[in-house]
N, C-alpha and C positions, 0 to 999 in steps of 0.2 A: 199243837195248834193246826186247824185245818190251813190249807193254800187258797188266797182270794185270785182270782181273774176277773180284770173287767172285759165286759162281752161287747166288743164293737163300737158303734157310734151311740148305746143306750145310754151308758155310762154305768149301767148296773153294776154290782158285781156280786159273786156267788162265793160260797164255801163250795169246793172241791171233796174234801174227806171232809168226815164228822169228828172223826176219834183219827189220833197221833200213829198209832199202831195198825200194823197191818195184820189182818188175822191169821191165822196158822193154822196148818191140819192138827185135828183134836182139841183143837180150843171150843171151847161154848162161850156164846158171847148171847147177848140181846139183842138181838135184828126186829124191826119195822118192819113188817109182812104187808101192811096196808098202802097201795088200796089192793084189791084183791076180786078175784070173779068167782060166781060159784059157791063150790064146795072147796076152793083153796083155802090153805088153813090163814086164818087172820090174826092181825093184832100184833102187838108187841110181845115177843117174848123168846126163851132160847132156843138157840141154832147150833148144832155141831158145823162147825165147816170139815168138809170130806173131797175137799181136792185137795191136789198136790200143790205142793207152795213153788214147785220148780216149773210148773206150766201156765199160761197163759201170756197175755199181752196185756188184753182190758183190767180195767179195776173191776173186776167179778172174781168172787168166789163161789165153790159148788156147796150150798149146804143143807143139811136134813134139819127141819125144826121138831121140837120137843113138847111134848104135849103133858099131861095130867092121866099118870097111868089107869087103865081099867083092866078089872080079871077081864072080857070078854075077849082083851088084846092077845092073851094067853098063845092062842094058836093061830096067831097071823106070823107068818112069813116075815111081812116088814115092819115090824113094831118088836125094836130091841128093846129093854127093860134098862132101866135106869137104875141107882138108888143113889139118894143126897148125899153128898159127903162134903168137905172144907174143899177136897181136890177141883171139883165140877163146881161149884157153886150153887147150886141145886137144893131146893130147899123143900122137893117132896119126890116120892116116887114118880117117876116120870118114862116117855116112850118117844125112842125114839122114830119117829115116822119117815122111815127108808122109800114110802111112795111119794113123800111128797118132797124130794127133793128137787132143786133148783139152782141157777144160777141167780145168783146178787148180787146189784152194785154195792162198793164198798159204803155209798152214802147211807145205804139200810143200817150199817151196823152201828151201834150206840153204846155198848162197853164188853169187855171180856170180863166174863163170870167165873171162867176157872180152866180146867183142860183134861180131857178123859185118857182114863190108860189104854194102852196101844192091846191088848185083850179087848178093848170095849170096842175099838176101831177097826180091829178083825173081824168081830160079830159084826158093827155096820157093813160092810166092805162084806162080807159073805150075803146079809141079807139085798144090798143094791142088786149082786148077782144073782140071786133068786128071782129077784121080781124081773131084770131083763132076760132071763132064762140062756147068762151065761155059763157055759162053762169050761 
């Protein structure tokens, strides 16, 4: 269950979290991307989270959203490949999008759909470093 706070002398009060759980590195979950500017990727739908679960303060996680794979993705740098299985919860080929990673408050996210293996989190984590041209 989410935490209510009343805000002040309004008497409002708000949900805090959405979902009970707090997400984890390599989990996919569903995050709320809207609203959005641009060419940011929109909508509802999954997110690997790719921070460490030992850092921060704020209720933000770093995450890469997942898109609807295309051959064209083939030779891009930041678009790791996907494929559905029971593990991820994934229910078509899919990419992961290493450029359009971000920080999210936890209210974005709306449920955990599964958790990719720590090979798949190497690929993400190699391609992040490609696009910042770490090395």
């Amino acid at each position: 269950m989410g935490r209510i706070r009343k805000l002040g002398n309004w008497g409002a009060a708000i949900s805090l979290t959405i979902s009970p759980a707090i997400p984890k590195r390599g989990e996919v979950w569903l995050v709320n991307f809207d609203p959005t500017i641009g060419a940011e990727i929109k909508k509802k739908r999954p997110a690997v989270v790719v921070s460490s679960d030992a850092v921060g303060v704020l209720p933000i996680k770093l995450i890469a959203p997942v898109t609807d794979w295309k051959d064209r993705y083939n030779n891009n740098i930041w678009h790791v490949k996907i494929q559905p299985d029971n593990t991820n919860g994934l229910t078509k080929a899919s990419a992961i999008d290493t450029l359009q990673v971000r920080g999210v408050d936890l209210q974005r996210f709306i449920r955990k759909l599964g958790r990719l293996p720590s090979s798949t989190m190497e690929e993400i984590s190699a391609a992040i470093a490609a696009i910042i041209e770490y090395s």
